[in-house]
Structure formats: structure tokens, C-alpha cells
DRENKE-183831 format. One record per residue (C-alpha): y, x, z. Coordinates in nm, 2 decimals. Example, Ala and Ser with C-alpha at 12.3 -4.5 7.8 and 13.67 -1.06 7.14 Angstrom:
+--------+--------+--------+
|  north |   east |     up |
+--------+--------+--------+
|  -0.45 |   1.23 |   0.78 |
|  -0.11 |   1.37 |   0.71 |
+--------+--------+--------+
***
This chain:
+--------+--------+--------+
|  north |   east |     up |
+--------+--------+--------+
|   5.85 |   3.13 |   1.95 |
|   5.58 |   2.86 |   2.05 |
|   5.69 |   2.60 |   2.30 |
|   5.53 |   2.65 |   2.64 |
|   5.38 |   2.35 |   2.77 |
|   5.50 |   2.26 |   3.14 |
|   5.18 |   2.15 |   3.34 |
|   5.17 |   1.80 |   3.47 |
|   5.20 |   1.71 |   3.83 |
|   4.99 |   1.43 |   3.96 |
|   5.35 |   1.26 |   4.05 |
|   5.39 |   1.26 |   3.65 |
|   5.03 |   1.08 |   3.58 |
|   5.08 |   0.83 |   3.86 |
|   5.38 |   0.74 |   3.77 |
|   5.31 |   0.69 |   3.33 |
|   5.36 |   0.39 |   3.26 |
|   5.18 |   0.22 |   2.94 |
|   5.37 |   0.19 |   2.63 |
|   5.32 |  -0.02 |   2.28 |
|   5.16 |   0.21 |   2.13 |
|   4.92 |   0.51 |   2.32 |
|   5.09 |   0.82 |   2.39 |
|   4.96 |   1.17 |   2.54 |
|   5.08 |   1.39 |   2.82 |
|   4.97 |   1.76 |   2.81 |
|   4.88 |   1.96 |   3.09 |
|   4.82 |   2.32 |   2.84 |
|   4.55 |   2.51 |   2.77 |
|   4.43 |   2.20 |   2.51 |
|   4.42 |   1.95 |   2.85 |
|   4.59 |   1.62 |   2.80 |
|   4.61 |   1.27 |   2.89 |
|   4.58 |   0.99 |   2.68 |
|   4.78 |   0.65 |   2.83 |
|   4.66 |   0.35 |   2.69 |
|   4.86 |   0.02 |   2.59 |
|   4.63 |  -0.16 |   2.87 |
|   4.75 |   0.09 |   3.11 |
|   4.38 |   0.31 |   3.10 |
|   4.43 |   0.70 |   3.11 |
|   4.18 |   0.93 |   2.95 |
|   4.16 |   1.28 |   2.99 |
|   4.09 |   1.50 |   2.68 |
|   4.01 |   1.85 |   2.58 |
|   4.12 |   1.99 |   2.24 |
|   3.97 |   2.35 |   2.14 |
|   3.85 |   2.51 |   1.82 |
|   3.54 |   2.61 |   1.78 |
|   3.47 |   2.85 |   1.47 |
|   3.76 |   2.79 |   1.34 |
|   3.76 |   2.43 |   1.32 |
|   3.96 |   2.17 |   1.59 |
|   3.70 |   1.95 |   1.80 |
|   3.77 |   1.74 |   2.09 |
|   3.61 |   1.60 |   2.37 |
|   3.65 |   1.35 |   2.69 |
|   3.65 |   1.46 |   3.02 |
|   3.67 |   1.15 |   3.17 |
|   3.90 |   0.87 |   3.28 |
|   4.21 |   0.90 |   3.55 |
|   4.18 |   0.88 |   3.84 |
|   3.82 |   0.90 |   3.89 |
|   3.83 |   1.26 |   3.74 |
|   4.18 |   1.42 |   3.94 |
|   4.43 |   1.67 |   3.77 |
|   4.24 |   1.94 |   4.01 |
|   3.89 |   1.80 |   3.82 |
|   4.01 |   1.79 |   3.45 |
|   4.17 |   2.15 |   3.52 |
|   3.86 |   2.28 |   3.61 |
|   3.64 |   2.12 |   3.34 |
|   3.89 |   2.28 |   3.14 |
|   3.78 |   2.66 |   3.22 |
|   3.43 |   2.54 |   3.29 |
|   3.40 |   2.41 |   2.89 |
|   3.62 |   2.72 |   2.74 |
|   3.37 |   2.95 |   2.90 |
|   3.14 |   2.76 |   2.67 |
|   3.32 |   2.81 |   2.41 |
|   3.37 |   3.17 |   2.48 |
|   3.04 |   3.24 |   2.52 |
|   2.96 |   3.10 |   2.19 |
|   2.83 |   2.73 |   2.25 |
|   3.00 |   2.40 |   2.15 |
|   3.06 |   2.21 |   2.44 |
|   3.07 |   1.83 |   2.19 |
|   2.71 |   1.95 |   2.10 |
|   2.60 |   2.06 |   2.45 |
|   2.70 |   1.76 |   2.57 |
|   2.50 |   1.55 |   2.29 |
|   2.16 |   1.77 |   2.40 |
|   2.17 |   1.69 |   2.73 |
|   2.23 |   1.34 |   2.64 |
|   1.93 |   1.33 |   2.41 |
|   1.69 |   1.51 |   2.67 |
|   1.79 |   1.23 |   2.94 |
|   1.71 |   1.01 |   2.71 |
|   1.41 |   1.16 |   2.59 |
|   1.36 |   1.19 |   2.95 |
|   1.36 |   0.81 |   3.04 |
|   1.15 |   0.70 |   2.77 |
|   0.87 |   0.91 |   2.90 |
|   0.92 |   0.79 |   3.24 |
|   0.86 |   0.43 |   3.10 |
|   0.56 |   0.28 |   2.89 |
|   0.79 |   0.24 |   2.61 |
|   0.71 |   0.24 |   2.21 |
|   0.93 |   0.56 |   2.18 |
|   0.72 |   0.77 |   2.46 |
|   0.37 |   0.69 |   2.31 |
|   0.52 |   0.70 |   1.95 |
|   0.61 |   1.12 |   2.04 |
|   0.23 |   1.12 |   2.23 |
|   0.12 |   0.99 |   1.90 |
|   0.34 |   1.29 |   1.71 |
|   0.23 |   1.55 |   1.93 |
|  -0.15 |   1.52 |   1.90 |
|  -0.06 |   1.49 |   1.45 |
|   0.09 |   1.80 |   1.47 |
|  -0.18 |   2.02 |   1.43 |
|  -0.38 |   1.76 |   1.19 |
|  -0.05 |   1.76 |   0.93 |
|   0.16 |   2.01 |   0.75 |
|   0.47 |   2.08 |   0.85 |
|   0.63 |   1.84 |   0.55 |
|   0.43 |   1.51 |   0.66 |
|   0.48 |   1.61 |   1.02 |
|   0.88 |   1.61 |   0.98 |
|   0.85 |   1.31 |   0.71 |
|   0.70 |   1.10 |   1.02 |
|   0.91 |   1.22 |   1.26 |
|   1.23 |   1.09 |   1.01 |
|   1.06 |   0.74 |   0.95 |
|   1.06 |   0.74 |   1.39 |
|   1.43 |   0.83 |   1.40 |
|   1.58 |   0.65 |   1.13 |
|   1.40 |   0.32 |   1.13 |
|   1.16 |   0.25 |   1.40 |
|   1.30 |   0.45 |   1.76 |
|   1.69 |   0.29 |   1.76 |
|   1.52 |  -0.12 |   1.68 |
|   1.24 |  -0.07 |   1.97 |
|   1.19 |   0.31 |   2.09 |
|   1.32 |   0.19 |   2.40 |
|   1.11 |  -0.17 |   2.43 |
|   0.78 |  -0.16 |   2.64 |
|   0.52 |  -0.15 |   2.36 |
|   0.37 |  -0.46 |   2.51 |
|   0.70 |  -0.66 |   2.49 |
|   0.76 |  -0.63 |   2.09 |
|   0.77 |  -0.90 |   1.89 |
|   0.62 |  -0.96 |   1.54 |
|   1.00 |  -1.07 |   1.41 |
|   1.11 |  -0.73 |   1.62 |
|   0.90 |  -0.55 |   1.38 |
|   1.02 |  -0.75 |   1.05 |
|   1.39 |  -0.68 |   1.21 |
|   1.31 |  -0.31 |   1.13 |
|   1.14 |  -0.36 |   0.79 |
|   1.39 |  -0.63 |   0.61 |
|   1.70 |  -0.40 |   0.56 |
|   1.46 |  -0.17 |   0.41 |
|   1.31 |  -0.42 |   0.18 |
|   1.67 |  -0.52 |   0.09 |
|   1.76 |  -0.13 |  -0.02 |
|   1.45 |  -0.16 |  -0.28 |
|   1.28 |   0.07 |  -0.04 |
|   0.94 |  -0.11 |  -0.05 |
|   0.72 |   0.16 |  -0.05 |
|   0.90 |   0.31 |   0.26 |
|   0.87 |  -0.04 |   0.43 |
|   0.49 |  -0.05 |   0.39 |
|   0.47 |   0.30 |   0.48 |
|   0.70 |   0.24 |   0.80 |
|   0.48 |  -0.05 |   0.90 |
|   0.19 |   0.16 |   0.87 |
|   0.34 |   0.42 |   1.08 |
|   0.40 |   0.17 |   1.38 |
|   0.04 |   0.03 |   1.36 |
|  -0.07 |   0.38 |   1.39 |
|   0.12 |   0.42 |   1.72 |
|  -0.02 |   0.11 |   1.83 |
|  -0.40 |   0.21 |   1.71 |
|  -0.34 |   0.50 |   1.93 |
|  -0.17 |   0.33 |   2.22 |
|  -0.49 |   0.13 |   2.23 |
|  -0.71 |   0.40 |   2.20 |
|  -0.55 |   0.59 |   2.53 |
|  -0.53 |   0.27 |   2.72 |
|  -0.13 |   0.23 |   2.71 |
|  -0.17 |  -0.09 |   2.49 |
|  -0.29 |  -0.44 |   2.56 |
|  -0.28 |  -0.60 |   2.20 |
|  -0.24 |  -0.47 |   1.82 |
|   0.09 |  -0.66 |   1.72 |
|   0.15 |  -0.45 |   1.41 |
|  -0.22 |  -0.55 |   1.26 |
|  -0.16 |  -0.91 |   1.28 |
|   0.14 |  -0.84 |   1.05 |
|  -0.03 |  -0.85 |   0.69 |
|   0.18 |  -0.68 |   0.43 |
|   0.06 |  -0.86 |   0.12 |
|   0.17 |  -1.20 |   0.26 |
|   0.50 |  -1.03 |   0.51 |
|   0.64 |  -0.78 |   0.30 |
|   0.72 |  -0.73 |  -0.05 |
|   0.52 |  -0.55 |  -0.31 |
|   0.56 |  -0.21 |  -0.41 |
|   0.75 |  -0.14 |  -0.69 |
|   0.61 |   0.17 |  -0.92 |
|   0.87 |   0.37 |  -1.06 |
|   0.72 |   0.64 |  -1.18 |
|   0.35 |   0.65 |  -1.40 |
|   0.36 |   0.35 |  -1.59 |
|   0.02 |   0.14 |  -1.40 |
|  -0.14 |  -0.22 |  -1.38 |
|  -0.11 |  -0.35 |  -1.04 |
|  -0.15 |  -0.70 |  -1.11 |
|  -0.52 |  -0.85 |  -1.00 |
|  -0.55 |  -1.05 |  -1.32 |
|  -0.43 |  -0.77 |  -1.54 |
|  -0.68 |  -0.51 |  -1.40 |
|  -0.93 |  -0.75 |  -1.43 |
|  -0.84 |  -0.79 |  -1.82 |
|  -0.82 |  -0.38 |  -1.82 |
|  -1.17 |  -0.33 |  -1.67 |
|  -1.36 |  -0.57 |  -1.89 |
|  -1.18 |  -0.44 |  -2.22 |
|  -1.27 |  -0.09 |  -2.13 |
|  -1.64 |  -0.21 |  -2.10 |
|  -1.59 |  -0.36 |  -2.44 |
|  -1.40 |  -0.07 |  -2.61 |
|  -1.54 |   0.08 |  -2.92 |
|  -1.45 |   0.44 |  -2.92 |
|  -1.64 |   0.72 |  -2.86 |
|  -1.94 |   0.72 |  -2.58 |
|  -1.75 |   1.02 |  -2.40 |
|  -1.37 |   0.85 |  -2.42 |
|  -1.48 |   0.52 |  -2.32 |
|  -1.73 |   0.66 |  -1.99 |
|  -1.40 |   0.90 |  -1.89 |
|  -1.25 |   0.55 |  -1.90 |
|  -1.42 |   0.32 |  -1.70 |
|  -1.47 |   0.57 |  -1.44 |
|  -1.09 |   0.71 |  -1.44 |
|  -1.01 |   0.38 |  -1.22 |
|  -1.26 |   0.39 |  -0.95 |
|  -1.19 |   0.79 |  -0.87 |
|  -0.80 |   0.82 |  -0.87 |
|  -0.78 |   1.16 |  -1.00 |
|  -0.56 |   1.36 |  -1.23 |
|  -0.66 |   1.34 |  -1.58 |
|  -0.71 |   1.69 |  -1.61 |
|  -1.01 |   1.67 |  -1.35 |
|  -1.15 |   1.39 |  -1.50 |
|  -1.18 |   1.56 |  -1.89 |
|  -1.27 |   1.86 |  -1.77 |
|  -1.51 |   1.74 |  -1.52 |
|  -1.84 |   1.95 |  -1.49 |
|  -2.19 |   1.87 |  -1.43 |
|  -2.20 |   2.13 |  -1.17 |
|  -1.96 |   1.98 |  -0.98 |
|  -2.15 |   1.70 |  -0.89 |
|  -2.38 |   1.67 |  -0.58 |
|  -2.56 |   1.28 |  -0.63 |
|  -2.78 |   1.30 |  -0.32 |
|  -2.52 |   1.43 |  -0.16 |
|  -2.29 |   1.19 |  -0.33 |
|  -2.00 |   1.44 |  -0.36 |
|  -1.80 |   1.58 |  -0.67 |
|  -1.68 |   1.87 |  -0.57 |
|  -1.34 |   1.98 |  -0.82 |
|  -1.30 |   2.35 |  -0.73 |
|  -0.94 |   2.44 |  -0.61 |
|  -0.86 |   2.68 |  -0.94 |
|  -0.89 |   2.30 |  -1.13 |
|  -0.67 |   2.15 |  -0.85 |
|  -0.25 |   2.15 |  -0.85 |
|  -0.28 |   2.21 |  -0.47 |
|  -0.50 |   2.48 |  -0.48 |
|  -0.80 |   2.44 |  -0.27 |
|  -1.16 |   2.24 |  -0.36 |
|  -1.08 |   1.89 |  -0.38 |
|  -1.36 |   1.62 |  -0.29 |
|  -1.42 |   1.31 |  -0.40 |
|  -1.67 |   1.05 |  -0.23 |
|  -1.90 |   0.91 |  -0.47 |
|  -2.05 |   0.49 |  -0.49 |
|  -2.29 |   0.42 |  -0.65 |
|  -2.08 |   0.27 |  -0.93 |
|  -1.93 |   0.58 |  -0.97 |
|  -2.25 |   0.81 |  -1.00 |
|  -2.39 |   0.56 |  -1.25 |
|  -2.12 |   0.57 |  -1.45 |
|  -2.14 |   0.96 |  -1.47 |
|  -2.49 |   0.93 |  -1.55 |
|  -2.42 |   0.73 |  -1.85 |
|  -2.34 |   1.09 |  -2.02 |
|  -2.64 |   1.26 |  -1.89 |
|  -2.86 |   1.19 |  -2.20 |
|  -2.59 |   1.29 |  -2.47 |
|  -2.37 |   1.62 |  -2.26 |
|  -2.60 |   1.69 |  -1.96 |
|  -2.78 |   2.00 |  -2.11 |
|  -2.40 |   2.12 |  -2.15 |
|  -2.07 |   2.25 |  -1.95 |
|  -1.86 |   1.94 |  -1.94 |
|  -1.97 |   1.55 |  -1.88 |
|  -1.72 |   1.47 |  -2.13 |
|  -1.71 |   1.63 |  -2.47 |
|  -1.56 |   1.67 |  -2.78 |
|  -1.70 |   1.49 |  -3.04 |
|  -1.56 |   1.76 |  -3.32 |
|  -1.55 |   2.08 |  -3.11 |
|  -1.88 |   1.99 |  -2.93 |
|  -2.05 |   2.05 |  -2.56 |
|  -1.82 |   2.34 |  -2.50 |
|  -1.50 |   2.17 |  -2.53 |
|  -1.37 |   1.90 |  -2.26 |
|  -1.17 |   1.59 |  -2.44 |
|  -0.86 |   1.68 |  -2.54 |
|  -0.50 |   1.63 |  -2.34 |
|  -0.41 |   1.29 |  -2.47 |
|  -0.73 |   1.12 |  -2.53 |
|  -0.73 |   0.88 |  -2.21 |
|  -0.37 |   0.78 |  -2.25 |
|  -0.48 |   0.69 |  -2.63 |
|  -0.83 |   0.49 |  -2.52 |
|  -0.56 |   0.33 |  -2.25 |
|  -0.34 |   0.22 |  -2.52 |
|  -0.60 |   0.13 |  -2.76 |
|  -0.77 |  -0.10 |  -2.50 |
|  -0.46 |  -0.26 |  -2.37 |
|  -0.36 |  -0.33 |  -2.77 |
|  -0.75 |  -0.47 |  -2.83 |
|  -0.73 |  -0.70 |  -2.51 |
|  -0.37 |  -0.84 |  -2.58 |
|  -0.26 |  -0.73 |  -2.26 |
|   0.12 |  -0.71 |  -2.22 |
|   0.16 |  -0.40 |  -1.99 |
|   0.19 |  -0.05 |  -2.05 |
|  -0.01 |   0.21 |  -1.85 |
|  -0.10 |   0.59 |  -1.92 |
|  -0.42 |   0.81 |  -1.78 |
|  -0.17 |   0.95 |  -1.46 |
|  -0.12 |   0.53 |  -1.38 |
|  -0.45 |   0.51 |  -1.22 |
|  -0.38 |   0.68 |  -0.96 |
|  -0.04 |   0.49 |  -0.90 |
|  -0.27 |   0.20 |  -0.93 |
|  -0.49 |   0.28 |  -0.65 |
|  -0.29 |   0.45 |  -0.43 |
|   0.02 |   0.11 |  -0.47 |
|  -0.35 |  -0.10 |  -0.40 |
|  -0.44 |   0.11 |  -0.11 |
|  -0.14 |   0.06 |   0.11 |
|  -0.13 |  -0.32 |   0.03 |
|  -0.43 |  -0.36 |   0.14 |
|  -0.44 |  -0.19 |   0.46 |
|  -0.57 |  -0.49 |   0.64 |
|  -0.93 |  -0.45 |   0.41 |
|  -1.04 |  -0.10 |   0.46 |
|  -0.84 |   0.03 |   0.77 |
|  -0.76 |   0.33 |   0.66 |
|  -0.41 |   0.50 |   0.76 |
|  -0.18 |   0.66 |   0.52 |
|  -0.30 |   1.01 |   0.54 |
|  -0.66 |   0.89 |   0.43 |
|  -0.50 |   0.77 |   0.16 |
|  -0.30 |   1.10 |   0.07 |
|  -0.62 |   1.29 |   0.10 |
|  -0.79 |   1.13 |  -0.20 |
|  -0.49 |   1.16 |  -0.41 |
|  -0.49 |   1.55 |  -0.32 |
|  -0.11 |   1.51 |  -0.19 |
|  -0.10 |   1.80 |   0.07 |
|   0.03 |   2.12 |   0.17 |
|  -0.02 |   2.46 |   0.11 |
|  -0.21 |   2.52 |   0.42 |
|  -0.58 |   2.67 |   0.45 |
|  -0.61 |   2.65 |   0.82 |
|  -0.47 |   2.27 |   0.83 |
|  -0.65 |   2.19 |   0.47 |
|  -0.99 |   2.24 |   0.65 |
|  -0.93 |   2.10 |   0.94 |
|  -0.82 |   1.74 |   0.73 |
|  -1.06 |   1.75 |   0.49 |
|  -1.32 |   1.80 |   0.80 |
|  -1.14 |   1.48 |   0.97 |
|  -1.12 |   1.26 |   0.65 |
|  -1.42 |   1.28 |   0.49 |
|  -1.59 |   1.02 |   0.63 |
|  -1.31 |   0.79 |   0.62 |
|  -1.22 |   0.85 |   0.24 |
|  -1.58 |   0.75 |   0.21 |
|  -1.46 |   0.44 |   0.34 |
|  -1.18 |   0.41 |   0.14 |
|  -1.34 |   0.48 |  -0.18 |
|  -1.61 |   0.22 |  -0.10 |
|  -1.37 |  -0.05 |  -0.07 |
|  -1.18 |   0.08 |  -0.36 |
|  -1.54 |   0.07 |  -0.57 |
|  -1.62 |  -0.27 |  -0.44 |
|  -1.27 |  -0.44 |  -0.51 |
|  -1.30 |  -0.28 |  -0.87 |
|  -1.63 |  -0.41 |  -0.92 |
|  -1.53 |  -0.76 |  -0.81 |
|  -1.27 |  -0.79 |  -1.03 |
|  -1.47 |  -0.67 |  -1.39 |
|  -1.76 |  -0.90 |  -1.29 |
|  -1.48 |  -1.21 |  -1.22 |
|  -1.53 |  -1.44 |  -1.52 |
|  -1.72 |  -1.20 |  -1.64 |
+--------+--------+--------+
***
């Protein structure tokens, strides 16, 4: 038979003195008090909840009585009953009064969820809830709390060093970029004086991405080398065009050898990849420079009475280059050139998109600009069209600078 626990009397806690080591008193019903070496008492409330033992405090004696901890007793086991745990209730309402007081104040958490709010219906649920984790598990616990005009330059660094230091570099950049959107908005609705996160450059403050993945060129120099050594390549018309304009456009190597004349609108300056070419689905459209269309018209006179802009020189106008063709004319040029890197037809996109986000300070353009191009987005119609209507203009932007910074480096030393 199971001991039955006498209640305590308020005699009993009064009169407990501390020991060396803490010791409990129980009152039944899971209700006990913790005595403390320093002489503190604690009420606490053991119960199981699915099974499993949780606890929880009820406060300290004697500002919460016997009479008080009895009745949060019943109050909390109703909870239980009833199917809630009273550890998590307890946590909600914490995180609502928190939530709660940040709006109340000007703070860089309250406009940062503003900021979240009005994305929501411009990004898929993924990117919504990838944001929302960068907020929560590096930027709100540093400064969500801070007025957004109080932060400090070295209060944003605070957040980005022990990133750095995992080998996280790419989410460092991309958390930086994430608080200067907050603060382009913040500006833009009047809740912010002054920019801090723009005057942070990344190439200078933080450390270069590393690519992991599709072995690319990032190096200034290197690409420089690349460019130039393409121009001088001495393959076939089709295989060296598809490679001087696989740089500038960032695509899959798919879409560039199977690239149609059709799909190109020059006055427009458009190239329009229909979605059943396209891993994500839906048309994909890439902004056209100038550089880019004249490359492209460098195969007009030899394919343009044909399907593809890049043919076969064996199978003929019918038949797109083959699968490994670009990672070959890659190899062949890098080989020819001397250059001591490694770098296949999927690295050019790795190339732009590692270039992009370093430099952010040069074209402007926020993260999910940069996305777009590189077709990274959900399975969404309704939210695909209403992005591709808001980025348009901007990738244009992008792929301007992109263009221009290319074009700069092959003509260097030229």
C-alpha cells in the first residue's frame, strides 16, 4: 500500500529550517516545497502529462501562501485534465507578452515581424519559415529587443562572428542581408532614421563564401583568365558561343544547350525558357544585355534557320549539344589557359549567385532577386506570378550589373 502523504501546515513551513544540502517537504497531490541551503523556499508542482513526469514552479514562500500553492494546484491539474500542459501554457503566454512588448516599442524585433508579415504573401511557405528561423536563431535574441535606432555596427558583427566561426559563411551573408532588409523597410515606413546595416560592406567585414558544392571560379583574377581563354578557345563555333554566354546568364546547362530561337524576344530583351524545360516547373525568364543578345546572335548566321541556337556539329540543326559538352569546352579551356582551378557547366551559376551576395553593396538587390534568376522557388502558381511580376524589373538590374562586371573583367588587360 502507497504511503499517504500528511499535508503540511503553515506551522511546518515557517518553522523549516535550511539544511546543507536542499531538501523538500510535500503537501500531496504532486505539491511540495523545496528549502534551500540559503534558507529560500520554492513551491513546486510535479504531474505527468502523457505519460511522461514534468514539473513546474509556482512560486516562492511566502509570497505565494500554503492556501495559494493549494489552489494553483487544482487550478493547473484542471489543465492537465482537460488536456493542456500547463509548463507549455505557461511558455505561450510568456512569449505573447513578450511579443506583446516589442510591438509596444519601436524595437528591431516589432518592425522585423512588420517586415515578415507584408513577405508573406510575396514568398512560399519554405522561404517564409527559412526567414522567420534566421530572425529567431540569430538576429531577435542579439537585438530583437534594441530600438532599431540604437544598434550598433559591432552589435550587428556580435551576431555575425559566431556564425563565421561555425564555417557558416553563406548564412552570415545571408543573415546580414536579412537585417538590412528590415532596415530598408524600416526606412521606407518611416520607423528608421539611418541604414546601419548598408554601411556594413560584406567583402571587406565578413568572410567569403565558401562553395561546397559545383566546383566554380570565384576568384576576380581567375575569371578574368576564364573569360578571355573562352574568347580564345578553338573548338567548335556552337561549344565555344554556349560558353562565353553560359557565365553572363546563370542558368542550368540543360537550358543553355537546348536553348531555342523561339524563345528569344530581342526587342523585348527577354528569353523566355518554357516551364516543361525548367526543374521548377513554370516559364522561367531571363533579362537580356546587350552583351548577352550579341552573343546569341553570333549563331544566327550558322543555326538560325533551325530549332536550336546551339547545334550538333555531327547530328545537325535538329539536335542541341550533347550532355557533357560544356563541362568538356570548361575543362579544355581551363587546361589551354594554365589555370589551376577546376569548374564544371553547373559552377556558373555557383559563380554568380557566391558573386551576387558579395556584392550586395553594387547592384542593391536583396536575396530573393537573386533566387529568382537562379529559378530557386516553390511549387506555387499563385505566388510564382505574383514574384516573377515583382522581380522582373529588378533582376533586370541584377543582370545588368552582372553583365557589366563580366565585361569589365574580359576586357582587363585585355
Amino acid at each position: 500500500m502507497a504511503r499517504k502523504t500528511l499535508p503540511l501546515s503553515d506551522k511546518e513551513i515557517k518553522n523549516a529550517k535550511p539544511k546543507e544540502k536542499e531538501y523538500k517537504l510535500f503537501d500531496g497531490g504532486g505539491l511540495y516545497l523545496v528549502v534551500q541551503p540559503n534558507g529560500s523556499k520554492g513551491w513546486r508542482l510535479k504531474y505527468l502529462f502523457h505519460g511522461t513526469e514534468k514539473r513546474i514552479s509556482l512560486g516562492t514562500y511566502p509570497a505565494v501562501s500554503l492556501a495559494d500553492a493549494r489552489e494553483k494546484r487544482e487550478e493547473l491539474k484542471k489543465l492537465v485534465k482537460s488536456g493542456i500542459n500547463p509548463s507549455e501554457e505557461r511558455k505561450a503566454v510568456k512569449e505573447q507578452v513578450r511579443l506583446e512588448q516589442a510591438k509596444s516599442a519601436n524595437t528591431f524585433e516589432n518592425i522585423a515581424l512588420e517586415f515578415l508579415e507584408k513577405q508573406k504573401l510575396r514568398l512560399g511557405e519554405k522561404t517564409y519559415q527559412k526567414k522567420e528561423g534566421r530572425f529567431k536563431n540569430h538576429i531577435f535574441g542579439p537585438i530583437g529587443s534594441k530600438n532599431i535606432d540604437e544598434i550598433k555596427i559591432q552589435d550587428i558583427l556580435d551576431i555575425i562572428r559566431p556564425i563565421e566561426a561555425k564555417g557558416q559563411n553563406e548564412t552570415a551573408h545571408r543573415v546580414l542581408n536579412l537585417i538590412n532588409q528590415v532596415y530598408q523597410y524600416g526606412l521606407t515606413v518611416g520607423r528608421v532614421a539611418h541604414n546601419i546595416a548598408a554601411d556594413i560592406n560584406p567583402r571587406l567585414a565578413l568572410d567569403p563564401i565558401v562553395v561546397k558544392h559545383m566546383p566554380t571560379i570565384v576568384d576576380p583574377n581567375v575569371i578574368k583568365l576564364f573569360l578571355q581563354g573562352i574568347d580564345r578557345y578553338g573548338g567548335t563555333l556552337a561549344v565555344k558561343t554556349a560558353l562565353q554566354l553560359m557565365p553572363y546568364v546563370a542558368l542550368r546547362p540543360a537550358n543553355i544547350r537546348s536553348a531555342e530561337w523561339k524563345e528569344f524576344d530581342f526587342d523585348k530583351k527577354i528569353w523566355r525558357i518554357p516551364g516543361e524545360k525548367i526543374k521548377m516547373g513554370s516559364d522561367h525568364y531571363i533579362p537580356l544585355t546587350d552583351s548577352m543578345i550579341n552573343i546569341v546572335k553570333t549563331m544566327k548566321p550558322l543555326t538560325g534557320q533551325g530549332r536550336y541556337v546551339f547545334c550538333t556539329q555531327t547530328k545537325g540543326k535538329d539536335h542541341p549539344l550533347s550532355e557533357n559538352t560544356l563541362t568538356k569546352g570548361i575543362r579544355t579551356v581551363l587546361k589551354n589557359e594554365n589555370i589551376d582551378a577546376d569548374m564544371v557547366s553547373h559552377g556558373a551559376r555557383s559563380m554568380f549567385s557566391t558573386l551576387a551576395y558579395e556584392h550586395f553593396q553594387d547592384h542593391k538587390m536583396i536575396s530573393e532577386v537573386i533566387e529568382r534568376q537562379l529559378d530557386h522557388r516553390e511549387r506555387n502558381k499563385v505566388k510564382d506570378a505574383y514574384n516573377h511580376a515583382e522581380y522582373l524589373n529588378e533582376r533586370r538590374i541584377l543582370m545588368q550589373w552582372w553583365s557589366d562586371y563580366l565585361d569589365r573583367l574580359k576586357q582587363e588587360n585585355a
